[in-house]
VOTIPA-343534 format. One line per 10 residues: number of its first residue (from 1); their letters; for each residue x, y, z of C-alpha. Coordinates in pm, whole numbers. Layout:
% residues N
NUM	A	X:Y:Z | ...
END
This chain:
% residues 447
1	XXXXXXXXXX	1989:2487:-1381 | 2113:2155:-1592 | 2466:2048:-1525 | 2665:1853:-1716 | 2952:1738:-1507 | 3242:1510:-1464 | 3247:1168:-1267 | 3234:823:-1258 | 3199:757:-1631 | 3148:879:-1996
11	XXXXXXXXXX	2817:973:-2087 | 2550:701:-2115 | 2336:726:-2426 | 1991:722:-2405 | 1999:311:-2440 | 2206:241:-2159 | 2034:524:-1950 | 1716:256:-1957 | 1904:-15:-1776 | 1948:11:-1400
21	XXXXXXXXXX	2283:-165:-1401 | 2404:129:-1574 | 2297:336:-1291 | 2442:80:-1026 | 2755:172:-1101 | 2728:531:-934 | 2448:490:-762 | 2487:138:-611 | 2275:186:-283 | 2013:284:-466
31	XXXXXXXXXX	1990:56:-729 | 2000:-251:-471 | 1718:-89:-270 | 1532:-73:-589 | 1606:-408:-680 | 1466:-551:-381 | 1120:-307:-390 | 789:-399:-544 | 824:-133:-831 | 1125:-350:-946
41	XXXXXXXXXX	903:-612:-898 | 642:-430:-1106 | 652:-638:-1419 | 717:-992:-1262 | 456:-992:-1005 | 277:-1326:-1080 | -76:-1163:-952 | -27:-866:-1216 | 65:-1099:-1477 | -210:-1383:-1443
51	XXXXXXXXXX	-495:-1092:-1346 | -369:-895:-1708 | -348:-1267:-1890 | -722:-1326:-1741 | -852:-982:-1846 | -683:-1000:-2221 | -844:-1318:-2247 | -1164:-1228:-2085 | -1204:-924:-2316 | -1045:-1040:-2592
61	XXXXXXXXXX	-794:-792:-2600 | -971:-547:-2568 | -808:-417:-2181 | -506:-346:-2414 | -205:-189:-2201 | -401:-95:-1933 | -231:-303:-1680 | 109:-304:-1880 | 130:82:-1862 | 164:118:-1490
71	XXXXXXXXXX	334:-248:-1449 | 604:-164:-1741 | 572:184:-1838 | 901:255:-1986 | 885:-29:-2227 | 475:116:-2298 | 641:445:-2395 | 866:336:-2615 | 639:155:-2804 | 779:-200:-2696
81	XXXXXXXXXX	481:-327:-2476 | 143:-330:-2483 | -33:-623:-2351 | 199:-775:-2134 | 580:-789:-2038 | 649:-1153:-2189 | 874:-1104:-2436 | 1054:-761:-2252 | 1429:-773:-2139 | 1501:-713:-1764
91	XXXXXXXXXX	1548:-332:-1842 | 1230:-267:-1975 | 1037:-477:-1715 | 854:-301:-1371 | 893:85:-1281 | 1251:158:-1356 | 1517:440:-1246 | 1495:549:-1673 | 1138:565:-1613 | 1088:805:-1248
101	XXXXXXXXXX	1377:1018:-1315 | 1240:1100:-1727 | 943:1254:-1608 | 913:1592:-1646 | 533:1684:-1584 | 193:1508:-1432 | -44:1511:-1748 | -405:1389:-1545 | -486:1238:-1214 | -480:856:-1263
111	XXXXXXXXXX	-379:549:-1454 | -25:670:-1513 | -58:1034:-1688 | 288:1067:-1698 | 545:1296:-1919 | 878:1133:-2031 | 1073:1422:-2132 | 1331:1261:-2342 | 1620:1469:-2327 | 1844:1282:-2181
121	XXXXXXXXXX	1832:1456:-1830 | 1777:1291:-1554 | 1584:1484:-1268 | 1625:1426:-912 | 1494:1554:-557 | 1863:1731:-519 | 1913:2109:-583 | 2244:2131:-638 | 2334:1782:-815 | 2765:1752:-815
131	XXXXXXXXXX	2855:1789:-1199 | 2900:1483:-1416 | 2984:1312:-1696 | 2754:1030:-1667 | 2408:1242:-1766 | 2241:1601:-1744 | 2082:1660:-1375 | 1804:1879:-1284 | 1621:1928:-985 | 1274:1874:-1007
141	XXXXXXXXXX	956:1941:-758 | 841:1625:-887 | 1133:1441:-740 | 1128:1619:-462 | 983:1457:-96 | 959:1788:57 | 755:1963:-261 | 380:1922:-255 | 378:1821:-630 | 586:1512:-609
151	XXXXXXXXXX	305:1373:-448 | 63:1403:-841 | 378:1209:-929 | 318:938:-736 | -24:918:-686 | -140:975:-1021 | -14:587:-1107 | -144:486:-798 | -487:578:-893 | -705:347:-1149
161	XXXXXXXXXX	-1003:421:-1356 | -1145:135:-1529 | -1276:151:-1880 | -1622:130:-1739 | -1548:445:-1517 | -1508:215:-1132 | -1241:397:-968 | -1105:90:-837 | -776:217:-664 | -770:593:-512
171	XXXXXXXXXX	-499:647:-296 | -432:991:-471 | -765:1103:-425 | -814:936:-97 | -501:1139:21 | -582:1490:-125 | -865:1439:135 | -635:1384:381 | -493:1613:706 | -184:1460:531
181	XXXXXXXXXX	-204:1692:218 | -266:1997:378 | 36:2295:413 | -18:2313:809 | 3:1924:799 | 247:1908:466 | 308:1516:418 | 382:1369:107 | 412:972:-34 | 754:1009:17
191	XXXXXXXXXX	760:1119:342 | 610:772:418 | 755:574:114 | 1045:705:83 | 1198:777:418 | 1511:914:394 | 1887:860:551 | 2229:1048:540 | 2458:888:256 | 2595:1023:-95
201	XXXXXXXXXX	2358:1007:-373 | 2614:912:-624 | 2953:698:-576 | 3168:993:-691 | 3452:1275:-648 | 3293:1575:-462 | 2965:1426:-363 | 2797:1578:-22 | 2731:1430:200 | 2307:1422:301
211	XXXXXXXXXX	1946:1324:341 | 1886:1094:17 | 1532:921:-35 | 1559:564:21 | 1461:370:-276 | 1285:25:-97 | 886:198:-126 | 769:-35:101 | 365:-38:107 | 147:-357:193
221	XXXXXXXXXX	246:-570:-125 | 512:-813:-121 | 727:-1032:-320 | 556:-1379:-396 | 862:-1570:-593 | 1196:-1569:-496 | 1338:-1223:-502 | 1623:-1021:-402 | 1576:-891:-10 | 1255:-1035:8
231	XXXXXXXXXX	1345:-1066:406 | 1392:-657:426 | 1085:-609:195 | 878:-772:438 | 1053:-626:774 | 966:-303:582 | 656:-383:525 | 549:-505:908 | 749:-128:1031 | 532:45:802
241	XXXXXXXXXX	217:-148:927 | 283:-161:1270 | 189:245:1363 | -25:312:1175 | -390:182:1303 | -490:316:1666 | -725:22:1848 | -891:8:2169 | -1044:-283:2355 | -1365:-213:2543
251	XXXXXXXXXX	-1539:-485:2719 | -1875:-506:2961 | -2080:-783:3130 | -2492:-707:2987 | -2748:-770:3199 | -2828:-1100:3080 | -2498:-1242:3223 | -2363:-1228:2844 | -2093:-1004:2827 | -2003:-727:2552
261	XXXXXXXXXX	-1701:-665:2333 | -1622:-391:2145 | -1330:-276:1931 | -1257:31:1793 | -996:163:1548 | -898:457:1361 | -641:517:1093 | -406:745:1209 | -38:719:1035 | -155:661:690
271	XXXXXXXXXX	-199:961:451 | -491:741:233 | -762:465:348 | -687:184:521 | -650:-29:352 | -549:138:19 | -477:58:-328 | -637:-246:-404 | -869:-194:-147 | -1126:-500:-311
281	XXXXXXXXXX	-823:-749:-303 | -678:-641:14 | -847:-879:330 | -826:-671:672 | -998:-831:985 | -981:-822:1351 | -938:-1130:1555 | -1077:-1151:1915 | -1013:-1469:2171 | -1190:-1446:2500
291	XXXXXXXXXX	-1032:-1702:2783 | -1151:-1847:3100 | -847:-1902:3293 | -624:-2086:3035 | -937:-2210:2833 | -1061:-2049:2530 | -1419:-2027:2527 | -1486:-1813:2247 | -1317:-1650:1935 | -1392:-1436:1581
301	XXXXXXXXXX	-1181:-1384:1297 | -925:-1671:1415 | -827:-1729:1036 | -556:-2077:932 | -322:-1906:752 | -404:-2134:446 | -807:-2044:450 | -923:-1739:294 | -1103:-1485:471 | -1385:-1426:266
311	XXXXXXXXXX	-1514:-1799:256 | -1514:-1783:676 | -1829:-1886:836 | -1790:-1663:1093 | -2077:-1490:1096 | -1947:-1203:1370 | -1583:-1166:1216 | -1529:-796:1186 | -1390:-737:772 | -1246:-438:647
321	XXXXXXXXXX	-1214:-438:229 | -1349:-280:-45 | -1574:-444:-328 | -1615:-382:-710 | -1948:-385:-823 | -2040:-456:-1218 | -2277:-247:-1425 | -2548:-427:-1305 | -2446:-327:-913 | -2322:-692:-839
331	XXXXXXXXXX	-2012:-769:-710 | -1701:-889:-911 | -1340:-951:-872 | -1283:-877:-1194 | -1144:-541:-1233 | -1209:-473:-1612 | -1599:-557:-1527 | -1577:-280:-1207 | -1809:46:-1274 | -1823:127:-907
341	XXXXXXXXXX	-1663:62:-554 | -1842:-20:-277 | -1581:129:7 | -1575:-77:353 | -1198:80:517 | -1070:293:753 | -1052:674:642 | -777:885:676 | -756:1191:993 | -932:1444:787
351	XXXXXXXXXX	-859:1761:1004 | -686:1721:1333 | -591:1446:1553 | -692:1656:1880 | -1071:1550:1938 | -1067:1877:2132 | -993:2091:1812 | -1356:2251:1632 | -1246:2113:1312 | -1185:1775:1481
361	XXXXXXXXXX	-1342:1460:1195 | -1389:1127:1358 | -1272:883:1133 | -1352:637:1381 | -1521:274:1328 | -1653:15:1543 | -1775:-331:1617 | -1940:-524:1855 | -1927:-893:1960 | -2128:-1071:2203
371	XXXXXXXXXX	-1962:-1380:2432 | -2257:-1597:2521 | -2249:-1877:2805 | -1880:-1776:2935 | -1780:-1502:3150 | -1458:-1422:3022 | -1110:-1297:3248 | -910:-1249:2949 | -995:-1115:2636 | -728:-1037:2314
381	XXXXXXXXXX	-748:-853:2013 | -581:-787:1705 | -614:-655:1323 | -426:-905:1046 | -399:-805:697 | -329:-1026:418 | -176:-817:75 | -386:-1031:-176 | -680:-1230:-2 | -657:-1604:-99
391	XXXXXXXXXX	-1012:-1560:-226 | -898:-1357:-491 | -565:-1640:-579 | -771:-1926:-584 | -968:-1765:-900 | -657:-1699:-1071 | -522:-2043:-978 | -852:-2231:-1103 | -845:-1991:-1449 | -494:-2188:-1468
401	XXXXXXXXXX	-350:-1867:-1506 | -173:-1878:-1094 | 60:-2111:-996 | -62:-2272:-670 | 240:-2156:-465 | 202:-1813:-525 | -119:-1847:-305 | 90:-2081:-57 | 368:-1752:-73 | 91:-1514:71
411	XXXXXXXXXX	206:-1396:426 | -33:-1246:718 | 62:-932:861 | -43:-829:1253 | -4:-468:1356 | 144:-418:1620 | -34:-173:1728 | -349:-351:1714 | -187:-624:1959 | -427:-572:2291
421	XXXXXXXXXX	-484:-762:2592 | -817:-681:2838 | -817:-871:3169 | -1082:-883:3449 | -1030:-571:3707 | -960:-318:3418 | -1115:-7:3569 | -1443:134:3404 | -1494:423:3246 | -1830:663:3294
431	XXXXXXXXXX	-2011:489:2992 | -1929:126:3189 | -1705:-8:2955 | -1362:-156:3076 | -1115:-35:2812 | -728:-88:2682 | -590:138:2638 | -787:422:2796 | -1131:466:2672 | -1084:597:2252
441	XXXXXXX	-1173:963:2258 | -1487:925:2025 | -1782:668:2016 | -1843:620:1720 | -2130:373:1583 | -2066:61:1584 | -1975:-58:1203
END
């Protein structure tokens, strides 16, 4: 049922529904956490906007609003954009409240198959929206956390096809695969992205008090420039991170007095691949020190924060990323020359946690290091992950089409999780292999 109601001010035309300063003024919590999220961010993002200016020049044209469409969609819709957000006012710029709360049906499966219904009602995850003045309310499945369809919502922008058929970005997919999207199981993106509180929806007469969504959608990305709550955005960011890889240490003397390191991880608390998204920009590695005493004798994957992972000589560091391939089956980082992906992450749980269960998956990968002339007391291990790999900047900054500080802006993450420490006189297990935590459930291969 639509309700037109009475509240906090006279109807908004369909003009000022578009700008989310409009909507601040009786919905001001979520309009700030919006503000300070990367959808927001969507159309400013200086790694959207020099990749897009690369690929128009690159193709002459010819990618069109294929970037634009997810990065400004609203202003795409309207006719106002199509390849890039240059000359677009604030309002019209990233994924905007007009934009989400529009849509009124899920048209395909990727690259942003969305329905604007245009009729001047807004729909929401709420099933009994308080009457107002301001705009028609609906409730909508698509809005709606706890409703298996608002995930084809969200994932169906979150999911890229190239023109040349590479399906470069599949977190949709990669989560329909997912324990995650089953009914026993019954998580959706929001669950995850849009964690919820008590508070009002609206700044109004009559409004209930209950669980709203939160509006923030932290993920992996961050802001790069100066932008507001970039602080939060990141804290969100390393909460999100820090559950949701499992990681065991594992480490054994060989016979010939070397002695043998092993890691193991599985994905466990995200509904998708790990990583996800841009899984060929993303750069995910583990970095092991072993220590005599005090003294480090040996190391892999012990990155500067200002050298990119890729260009490492470490021949032993343990990488986790995807990478585009061209027609021809050689790899690019250019996404408009990407026919396939060459995957190289951690997959979802596909059935059960409980390696005891039947139906039980392992999803499990593993790597092994060797520490030659030292005989390590002290070994430690953990998994970084850098949003954008510098790799990837320093093209865009030697096209001239990235500022150099943007690269400087890229942060490091560390799970926390991931954070392990193995000393000498950790007890064995039956295989022989001295493990924190406890030995991981399943062997699998080593990667």
């Amino acid at each position: 049922m639509i309700l037109w109601l009475a509240a906090c001010r006279p109807a908004l035309d369909a003009e000022e529904l578009r700008d989310p300063q409009a909507c601040a003024e009786c919905h001001p919590d979520h309009v700030a956490e919006w503000e300070g999220s990367m959808h927001a961010h969507a159309g400013d993002d200086p790694v959207f906007r020099a990749m897009n200016a690369k690929g128009q020049r690159e193709t002459n044209g010819a990618l069109g609003d294929f970037c634009v469409k997810c990065h400004a969609p609203l202003a795409v819709a309207l006719g106002e954009a199509t390849d890039d957000v240059d000359d677009l006012p604030p309002e019209l710029r990233g994924v905007t409240c007009a934009f989400c709360h529009q849509v009124d049906a899920v048209e395909g499966d990727h690259g942003n198959p969305l329905r604007l219904a245009d009729d001047g009602v807004l729909r929401g995850g709420i099933r009994d929206p308080v009457e107002n003045r301001a705009h028609a309310s609906t409730w909508s499945p698509l809005h709606d956390r706890d409703a298996p369809e608002s995930s084809s919502m969200c994932g169906s922008c979150h999911d890229i096809v190239t023109p040349l058929g590479g399906h470069i970005e599949r977190t949709y997919a990669e989560w329909q695969g997912s324990l995650f999207a089953k009914p026993a199981f019954g998580l959706s993106c929001g669950d995850c992205h849009m964690r919820g509180r008590e508070g009002v929806a609206a700044e109004a007469d009559d409004v209930k008090l209950r669980r709203v969504h939160e509006h923030t959608f932290p993920g992996v990305d961050v802001a790069l420039i100066d932008w507001p709550d970039r602080e939060r955005q990141r804290q969100q960011v390393q909460d999100l991170l820090d559950d949701t890889v499992n990681a065991w240490l594992c480490v054994s003397p060989t016979a010939d007095g070397t002695t043998l390191v092993v890691g193991t991880l599985e994905n466990v608390a995200s509904g998708h691949f790990f990583p996800s998204g841009a899984t060929a920009d993303r750069r995910v590695w583990a970095e092991v020190h072993a220590y005599e005493g005090e003294r480090e004798v040996w190391s892999s994957g012990a990155i500067a924060p200002d050298v990119a992972v890729a260009s490492a000589s470490d021949p032993s560091i343990w990488r986790l990323w995807s990478t585009l391939l061209n027609e021809q089956g050689q790899p690019t980082h250019d996404f408009w020359e990407a026919a396939s992906l060459d995957p190289g992450v951690l997959l979802p749980v596909q059935t059960t946690l409980d390696p005891n269960d039947p139906t039980y998956v392992s999803t499990h990968l593993q790597h092994e290091w060797l520490v030659v002339g030292a005989v390590p007391d002290r070994i430690t291990m953990q998994l970084d992950v850098r949003p954008i790999g510098l790799d990837i900047l320093d093209e865009l900054v030697e096209s001239g089409d990235l500022d150099p500080s943007v690269r400087d802006a890229m942060p490091t993450f560390t799970l926390g999780s991931t954070v392990l420490e193995w000393r000498l006189g950790t007890p064995s297990n039956a295989g022989g292999l001295s493990c924190v935590p406890d030995a991981p459930p399943v062997v699998a291969a080593p990667e």
